[in-house]
C-alpha positions in Angstrom: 60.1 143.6 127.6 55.8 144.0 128.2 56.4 141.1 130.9 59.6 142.5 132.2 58.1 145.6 133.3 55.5 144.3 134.9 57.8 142.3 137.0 60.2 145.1 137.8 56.8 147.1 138.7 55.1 144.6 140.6 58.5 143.8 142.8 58.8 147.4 143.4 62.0 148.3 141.5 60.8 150.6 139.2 59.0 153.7 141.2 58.8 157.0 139.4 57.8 160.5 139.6 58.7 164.3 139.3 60.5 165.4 136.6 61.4 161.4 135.4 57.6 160.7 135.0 57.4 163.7 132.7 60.6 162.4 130.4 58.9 158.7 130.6 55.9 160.6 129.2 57.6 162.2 126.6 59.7 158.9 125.8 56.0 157.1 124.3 55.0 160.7 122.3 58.1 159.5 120.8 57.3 155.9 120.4 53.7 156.9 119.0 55.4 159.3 116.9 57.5 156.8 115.4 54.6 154.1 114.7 52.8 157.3 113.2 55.4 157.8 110.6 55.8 154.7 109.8 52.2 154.1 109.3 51.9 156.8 106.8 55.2 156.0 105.2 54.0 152.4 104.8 50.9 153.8 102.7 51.3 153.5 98.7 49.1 155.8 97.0 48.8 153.8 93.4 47.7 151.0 95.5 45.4 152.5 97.6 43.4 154.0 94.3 43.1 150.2 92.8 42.0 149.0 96.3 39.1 146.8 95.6 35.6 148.0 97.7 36.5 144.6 99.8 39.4 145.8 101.2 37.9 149.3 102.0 35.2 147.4 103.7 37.7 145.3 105.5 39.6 148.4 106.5 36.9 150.4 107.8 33.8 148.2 109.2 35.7 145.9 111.6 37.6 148.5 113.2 34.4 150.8 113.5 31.9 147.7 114.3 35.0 146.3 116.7 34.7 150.7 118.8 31.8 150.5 119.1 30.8 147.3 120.5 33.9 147.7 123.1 31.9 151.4 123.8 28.1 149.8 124.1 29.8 147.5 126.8 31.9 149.7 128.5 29.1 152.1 128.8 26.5 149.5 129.6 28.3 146.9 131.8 30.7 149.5 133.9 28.9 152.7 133.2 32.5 154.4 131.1 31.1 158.1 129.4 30.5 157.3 125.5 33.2 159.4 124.9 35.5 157.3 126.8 34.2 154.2 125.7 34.9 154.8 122.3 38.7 156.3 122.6 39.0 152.5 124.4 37.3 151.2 121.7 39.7 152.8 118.9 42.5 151.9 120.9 42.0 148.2 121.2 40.9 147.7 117.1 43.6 148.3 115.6 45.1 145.2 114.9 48.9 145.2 114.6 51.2 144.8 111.5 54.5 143.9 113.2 52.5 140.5 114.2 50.4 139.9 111.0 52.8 140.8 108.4 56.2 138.9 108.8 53.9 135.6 108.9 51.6 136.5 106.6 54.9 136.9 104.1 56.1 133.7 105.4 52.9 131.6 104.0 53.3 133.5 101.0 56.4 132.4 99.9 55.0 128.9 100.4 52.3 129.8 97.6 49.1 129.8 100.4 46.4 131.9 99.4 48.0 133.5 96.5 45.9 132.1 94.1 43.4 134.4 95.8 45.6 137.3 96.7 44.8 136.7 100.5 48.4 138.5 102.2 48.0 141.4 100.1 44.2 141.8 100.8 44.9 141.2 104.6 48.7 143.2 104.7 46.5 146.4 102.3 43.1 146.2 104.6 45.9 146.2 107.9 47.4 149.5 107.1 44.6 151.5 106.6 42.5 149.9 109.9 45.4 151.4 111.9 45.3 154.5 110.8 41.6 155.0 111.0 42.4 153.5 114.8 44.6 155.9 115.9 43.2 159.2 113.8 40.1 158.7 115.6 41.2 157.1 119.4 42.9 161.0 119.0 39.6 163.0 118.1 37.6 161.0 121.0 40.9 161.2 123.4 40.7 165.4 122.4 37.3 165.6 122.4 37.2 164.1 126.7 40.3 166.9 127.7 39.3 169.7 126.2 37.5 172.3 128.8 34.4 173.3 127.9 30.3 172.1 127.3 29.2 168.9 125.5 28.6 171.3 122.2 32.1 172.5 122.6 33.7 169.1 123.3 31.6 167.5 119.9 32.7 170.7 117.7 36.8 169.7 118.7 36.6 166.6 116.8 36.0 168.0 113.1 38.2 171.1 114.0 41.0 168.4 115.4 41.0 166.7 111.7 40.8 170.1 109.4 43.8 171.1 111.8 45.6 168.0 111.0 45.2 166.9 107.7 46.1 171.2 106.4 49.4 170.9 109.4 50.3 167.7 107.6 49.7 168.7 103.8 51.6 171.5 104.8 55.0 170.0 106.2 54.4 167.3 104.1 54.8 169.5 101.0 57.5 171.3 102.4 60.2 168.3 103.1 59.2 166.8 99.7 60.9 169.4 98.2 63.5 170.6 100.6 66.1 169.8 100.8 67.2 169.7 97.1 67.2 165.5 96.2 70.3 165.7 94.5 71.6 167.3 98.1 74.9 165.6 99.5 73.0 164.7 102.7 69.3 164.3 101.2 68.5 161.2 103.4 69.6 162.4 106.9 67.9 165.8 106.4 64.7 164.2 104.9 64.3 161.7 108.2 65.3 164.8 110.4 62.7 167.1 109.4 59.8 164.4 109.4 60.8 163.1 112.7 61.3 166.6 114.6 57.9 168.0 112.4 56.2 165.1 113.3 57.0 165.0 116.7 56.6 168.9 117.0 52.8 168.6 116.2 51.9 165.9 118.2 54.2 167.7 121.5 52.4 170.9 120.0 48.5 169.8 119.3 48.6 168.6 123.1 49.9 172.5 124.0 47.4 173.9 122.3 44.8 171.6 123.8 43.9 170.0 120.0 45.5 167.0 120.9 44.0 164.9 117.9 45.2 167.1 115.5 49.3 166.1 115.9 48.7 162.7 115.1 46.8 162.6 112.0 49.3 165.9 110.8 52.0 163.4 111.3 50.2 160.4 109.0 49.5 163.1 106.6 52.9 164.6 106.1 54.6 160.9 106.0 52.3 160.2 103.9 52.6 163.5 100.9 56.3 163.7 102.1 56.5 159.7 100.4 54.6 160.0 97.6 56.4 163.0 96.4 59.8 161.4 97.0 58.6 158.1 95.0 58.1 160.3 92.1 61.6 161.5 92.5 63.2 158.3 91.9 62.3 156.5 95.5 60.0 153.5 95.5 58.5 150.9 97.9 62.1 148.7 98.1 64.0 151.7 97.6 62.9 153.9 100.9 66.1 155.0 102.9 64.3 157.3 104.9 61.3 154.4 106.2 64.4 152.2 106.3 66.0 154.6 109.0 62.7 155.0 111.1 62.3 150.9 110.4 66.1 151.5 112.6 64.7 153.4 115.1 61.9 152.1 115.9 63.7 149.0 116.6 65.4 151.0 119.5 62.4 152.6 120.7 60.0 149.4 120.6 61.3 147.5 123.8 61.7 150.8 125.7 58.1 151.4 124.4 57.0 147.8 126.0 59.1 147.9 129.1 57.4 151.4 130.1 54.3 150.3 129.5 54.5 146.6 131.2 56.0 149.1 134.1 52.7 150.9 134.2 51.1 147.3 135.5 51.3 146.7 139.7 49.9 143.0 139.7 49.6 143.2 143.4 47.5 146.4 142.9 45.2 145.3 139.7 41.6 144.8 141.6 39.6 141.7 140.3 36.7 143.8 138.9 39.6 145.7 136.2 40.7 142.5 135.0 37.5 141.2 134.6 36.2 144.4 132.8 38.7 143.5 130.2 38.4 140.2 129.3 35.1 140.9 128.4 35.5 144.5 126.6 38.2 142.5 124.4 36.8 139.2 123.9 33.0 141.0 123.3 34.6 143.4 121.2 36.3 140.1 119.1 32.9 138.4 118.6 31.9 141.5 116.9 34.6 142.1 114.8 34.8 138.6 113.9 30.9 139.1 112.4 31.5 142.1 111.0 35.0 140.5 108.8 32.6 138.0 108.2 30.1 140.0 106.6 32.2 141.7 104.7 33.6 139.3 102.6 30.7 137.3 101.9 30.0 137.2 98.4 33.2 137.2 97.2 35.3 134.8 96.0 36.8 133.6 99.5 35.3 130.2 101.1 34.5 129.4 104.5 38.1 128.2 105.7 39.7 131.4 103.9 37.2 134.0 106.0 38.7 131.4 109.3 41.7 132.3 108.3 41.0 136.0 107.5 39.4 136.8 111.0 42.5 134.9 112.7 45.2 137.6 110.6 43.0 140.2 112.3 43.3 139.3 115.6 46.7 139.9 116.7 47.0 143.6 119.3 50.4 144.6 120.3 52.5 148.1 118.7 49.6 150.3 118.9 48.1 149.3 122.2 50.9 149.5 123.5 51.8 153.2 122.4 48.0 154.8 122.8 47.8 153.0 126.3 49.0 154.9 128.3 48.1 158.2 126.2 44.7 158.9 128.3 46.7 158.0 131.6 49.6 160.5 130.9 46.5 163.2 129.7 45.0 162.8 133.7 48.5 162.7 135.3 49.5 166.3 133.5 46.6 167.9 135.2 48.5 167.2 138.5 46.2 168.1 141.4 43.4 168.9 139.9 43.1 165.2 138.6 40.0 163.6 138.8 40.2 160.7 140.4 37.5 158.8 138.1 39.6 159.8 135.3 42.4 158.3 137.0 40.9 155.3 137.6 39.7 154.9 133.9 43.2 155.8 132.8 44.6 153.0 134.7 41.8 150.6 133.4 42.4 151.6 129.9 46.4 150.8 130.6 45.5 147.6 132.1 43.1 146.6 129.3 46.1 147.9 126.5 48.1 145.2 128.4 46.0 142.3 128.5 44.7 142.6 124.8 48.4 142.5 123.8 49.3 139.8 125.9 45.9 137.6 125.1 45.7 138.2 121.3 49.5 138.8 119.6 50.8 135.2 120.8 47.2 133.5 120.2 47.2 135.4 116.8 50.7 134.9 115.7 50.3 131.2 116.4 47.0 130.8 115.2 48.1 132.0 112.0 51.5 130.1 111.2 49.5 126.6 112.5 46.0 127.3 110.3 47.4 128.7 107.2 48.7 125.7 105.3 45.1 123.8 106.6 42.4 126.8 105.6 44.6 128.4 102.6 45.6 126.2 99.3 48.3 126.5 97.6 47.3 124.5 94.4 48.5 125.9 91.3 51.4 127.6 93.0 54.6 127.1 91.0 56.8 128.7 92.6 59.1 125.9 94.6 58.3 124.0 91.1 59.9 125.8 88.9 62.5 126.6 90.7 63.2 122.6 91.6 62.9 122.3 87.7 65.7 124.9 86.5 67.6 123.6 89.5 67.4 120.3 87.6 68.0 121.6 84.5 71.2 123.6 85.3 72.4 120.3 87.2 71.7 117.9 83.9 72.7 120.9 81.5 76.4 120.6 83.7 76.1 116.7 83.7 75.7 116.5 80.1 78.7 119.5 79.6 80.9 117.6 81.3 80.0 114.4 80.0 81.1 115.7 76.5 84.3 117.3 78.4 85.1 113.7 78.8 84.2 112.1 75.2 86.9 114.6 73.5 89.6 114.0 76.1 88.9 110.1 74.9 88.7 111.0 71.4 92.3 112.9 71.8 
């Protein structure tokens, strides 16, 4: 669908404006929305207190070392504001679960890198590296539209997150207990009120010109809203409202793609934007490949398991492609008074969204389904084993039955 709009864009069928770009525009609030909730569904809070440190370190130091790196050479090779550099910065580290996950389970079940626990270090760091990603691309994409001085615009970050996290504590408290669980409807009410509270703070933070606030209030209350529900009887295979937003996000997701691919003019891209991000994302890579790197050394991974580590963290595609086009939309609302650098930057961060998707997720996906069974072991694993063997045995055990089936019909 990413490709597909580009086409339909670059061939001229797809030309909007008015009142449709302001539903298109409202269409990814909903996709980030979605990806939001799901993200803070997807959390498990008994987990996350036995996380080891080297997952914490894995969660937070690439995705920090990975901002700022793209900020020092945004700021330094195409003179972007700091502020700017590091909302691109957030936006391009988070790596994306929908990419790492279903082939990281795949190797898995094949017994690679389980001896070590590698999926469920890599699938535990993943979830967390997102949502430090997109709490903070909000605060630094608030901090560049509020009004006001530099002092003003710094202060709008810490009062973005207080906002947030007491909004989504809040609402998260409120639909953990109503409706009633033993309520008729329980499941469709519950998915209801996250969706429409979640999307009401992220519709509302922008109003109010907090605009960091609605995102991390809608992790937040996914989030409580879970773990309360897990005490009431839910659990992690047992989730029927994540299962419904798992539903609807697979509706959303190519309209999500297609709107963004849209966004891209091939004829129009200009030589210098493309080059710009080729070397914001691969500079970017190099840095969070050191910085993985460093933070599992000393522990009990070896060289061809941190390979294989730093290629499950390279994959970009369902959060670039729904905090794109956020800073574009952000310029475009201000109508005339647009500044036209901020335009430009808008369209550069879009562009950059695109290409990181479209350079790492295949390269990543690939990378990792080829290079697992050659830099993860699977000695020790009996898993296919024992099932061969009581596969066997039920065969020989129904062998020998009938064997003795046929000795008494003799004897008779």
């Amino acid at each position: 669908m990413l490709i597909a709009g580009i086409v339909l864009r670059t061939c001229g069928f797809y030309k909007i404006s008015g009142v449709y770009l302001e539903i298109v525009i409202k269409l990814r609030e909903a996709a980030l929305t979605t990806i939001l909730i799901k993200a803070g569904l997807g959390l498990d809070a008994p987990a996350l207190l036995k996380l080891s440190f080297t997952v914490l370190k894995l969660a937070f130091v690439p995705c920090l070392a990975e901002a700022a790196a793209a900020a020092v050479i945004a700021h330094v090779c195409f003179d972007y504001p700091y502020f700017w550099g590091f909302m691109l910065g957030f936006m391009l580290s988070a790596v994306s679960p929908a990419v790492v996950v279903p082939t990281l389970l795949s190797l898995k079940s094949e017994g690679y890198g389980e001896s070590k626990g590698i999926s469920t270090l890599v699938i535990a760091a993943s979830g967390l590296d997102d949502i430090v990603a997109i709490s903070l691309f909000g605060v630094f994409q608030g901090m560049i539209f509020t009004p006001g001085s530099i002092a003003s615009q710094i202060s709008v970050g810490p009062i973005e997150m207080v906002m947030g996290l007491t909004v989504g504590i809040l609402w998260g408290l409120f639909i953990a207990f109503i409706p009633h669980r033993d309520d008729a409807y329980v499941t469709a009410k519950r998915t209801i009120l996250l969706g429409a509270g979640s999307l009401g703070a992220v519709l509302g933070s922008e109003k109010i010109h907090y605009g960091g606030a609605g995102p991390l209030a809608c992790i937040t209350s996914a989030f409580i809203a879970s773990f309360a529900w897990k005490n009431q009887g839910w659990s992690n295979s047992y989730h029927p409202v994540a299962d419904n937003f798992s539903t609807i996000w697979l509706f959303i997701q190519p309209v999500l793609f297609g709107l963004i691919g849209a966004e891209i003019d091939l004829l129009a891209l200009h030589s210098e934007t493309i080059a710009m991000g080729f070397i914001v994302v691969f500079g970017a890579l190099i840095v969070r490949f050191a910085a993985c790197v460093l933070c599992v050394l000393g522990t009990k991974l070896n060289w061809k398991e941190i390979l294989f580590v730093n290629l499950a963290w390279l994959p970009k595609a369902t959060v670039q492609a729904a905090l794109g086009p956020e800073p574009l939309d952000k310029v475009r609302s201000s109508g005339e008074n647009a500044d036209p650098a901020d335009l430009l930057r808008g369209q550069q961060l879009l562009t950059i969204a695109v290409l990181s998707i479209l350079i790492t997720a295949p390269i990543g996906s690939i990378g990792i389904s080829i290079s697992g069974p050659y830099l993860l072991s699977n000695e020790g694993w009996e898993g296919d084993k024992e099932k061969t063997k009581s596969i066997e045995g039920a065969d020989t055990a129904m062998h020998m039955s009938e064997g003795s089936e046929d000795v008494e019909r003799a004897k008779v």
